[in-house]
C-alpha positions in Angstrom: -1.4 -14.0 -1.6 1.0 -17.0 0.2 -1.2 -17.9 3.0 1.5 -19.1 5.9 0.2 -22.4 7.7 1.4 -22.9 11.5 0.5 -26.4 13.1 0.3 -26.7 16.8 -0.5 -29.5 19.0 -2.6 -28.7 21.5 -5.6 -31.1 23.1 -8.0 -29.7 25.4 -9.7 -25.9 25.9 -6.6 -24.5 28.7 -4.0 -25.9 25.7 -6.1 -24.9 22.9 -6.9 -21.5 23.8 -3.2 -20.9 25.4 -1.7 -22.1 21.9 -4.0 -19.8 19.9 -3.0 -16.6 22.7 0.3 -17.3 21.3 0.4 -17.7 18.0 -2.0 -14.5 17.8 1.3 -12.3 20.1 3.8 -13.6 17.8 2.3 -12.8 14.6 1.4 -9.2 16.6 5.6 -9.0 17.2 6.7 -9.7 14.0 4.7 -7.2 12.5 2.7 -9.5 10.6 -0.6 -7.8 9.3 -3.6 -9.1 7.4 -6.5 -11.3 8.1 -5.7 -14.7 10.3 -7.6 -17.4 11.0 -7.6 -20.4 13.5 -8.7 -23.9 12.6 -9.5 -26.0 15.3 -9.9 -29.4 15.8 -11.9 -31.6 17.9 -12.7 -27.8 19.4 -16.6 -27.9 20.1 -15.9 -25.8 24.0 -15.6 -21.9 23.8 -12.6 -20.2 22.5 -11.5 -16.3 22.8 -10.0 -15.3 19.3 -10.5 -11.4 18.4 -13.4 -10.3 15.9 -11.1 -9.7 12.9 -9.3 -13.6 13.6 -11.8 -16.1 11.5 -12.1 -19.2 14.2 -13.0 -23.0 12.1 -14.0 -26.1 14.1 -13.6 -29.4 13.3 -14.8 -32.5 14.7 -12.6 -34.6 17.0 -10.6 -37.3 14.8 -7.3 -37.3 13.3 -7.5 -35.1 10.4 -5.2 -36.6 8.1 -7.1 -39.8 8.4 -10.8 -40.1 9.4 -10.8 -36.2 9.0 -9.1 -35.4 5.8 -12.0 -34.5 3.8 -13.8 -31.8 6.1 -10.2 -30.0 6.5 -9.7 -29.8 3.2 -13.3 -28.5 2.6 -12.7 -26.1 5.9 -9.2 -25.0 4.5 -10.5 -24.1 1.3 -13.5 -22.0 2.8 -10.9 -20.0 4.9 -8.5 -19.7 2.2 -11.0 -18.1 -0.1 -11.0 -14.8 2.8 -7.5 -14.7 1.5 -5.8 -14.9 5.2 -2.0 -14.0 5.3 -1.6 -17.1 8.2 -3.7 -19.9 9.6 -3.2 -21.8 12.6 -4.3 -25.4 12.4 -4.9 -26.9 16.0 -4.5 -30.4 16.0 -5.3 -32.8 19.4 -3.2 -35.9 18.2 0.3 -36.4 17.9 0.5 -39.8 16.4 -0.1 -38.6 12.9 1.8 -35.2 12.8 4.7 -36.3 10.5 1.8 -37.4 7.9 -0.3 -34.3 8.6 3.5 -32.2 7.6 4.0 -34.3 4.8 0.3 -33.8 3.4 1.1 -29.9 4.3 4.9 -30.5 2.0 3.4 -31.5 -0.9 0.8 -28.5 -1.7 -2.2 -30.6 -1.5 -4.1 -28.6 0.7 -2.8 -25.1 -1.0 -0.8 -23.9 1.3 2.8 -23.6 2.6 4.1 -24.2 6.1 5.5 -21.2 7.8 9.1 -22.3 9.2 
C-alpha cells in the first residue's frame, strides 16, 4: 500500500483540531477510503478524531531535530496498520523545509501527498 503523508502546521488545540476537521472532509470529498491516521505533535490537550481515524501524540519539540527519533519510531508503528494517508501535525515552522526534505528522500517510508 503507498501510504500518502499530508504535513500541516498548526500550534495550539483550536488550530490543531480545526486542521485535522479538514484534512479528515477533504479526504471524505475526494473519495478517499481506507484507514487514516493523525500524528500529532506537541498535542498532550484533547482532540476529536472519529473511532476508525488512529490519533499519535508526540511530545512538544521540533521533530526533525530534538524529535526525530520518536517520529520515526511513531511513524513506523502507524505505518504497520497499513493507513492509505497520515496527517502529521507539526507546531513549528522554522524547520518545515528540513522536515519536507527528510519526507523527499524516503527516510521515513513514506511519500508526500501533493
Amino acid at each position: 500500500m503507498d501510504t500518502k503523508l499530508t504535513l500541516r502546521l498548526a500550534r495550539g488545540q483550536p488550530a490543531q483540531q480545526a486542521t485535522i476537521d479538514a484534512w479528515l472532509r477533504e479526504r471524505h470529498a475526494a473519495g478517499e477510503s481506507g484507514p487514516l491516521a493523525v500524528i500529532a505533535e506537541g498535542a498532550f490537550f484533547e482532540l476529536k478524531v472519529p473511532v476508525d481515524v488512529t490519533l499519535e501524540r508526540l511530545a512538544a519539540g521540533c521533530v526533525c531535530c530534538v524529535g526525530l527519533v520518536p517520529l520515526k519510531v511513531t511513524l513506523t508503528r502507524v505505518l504497520r496498520r497499513h493507513p492509505a494517508a497520515v496527517l502529521l501535525l507539526a507546531t513549528d515552522a522554522d524547520h518545515s523545509e528540513r522536515l519536507r526534505a527528510l519526507i523527499a528522500s524516503g527516510e521515513l517510508g513514506v511519500r508526500e501527498a501533493a
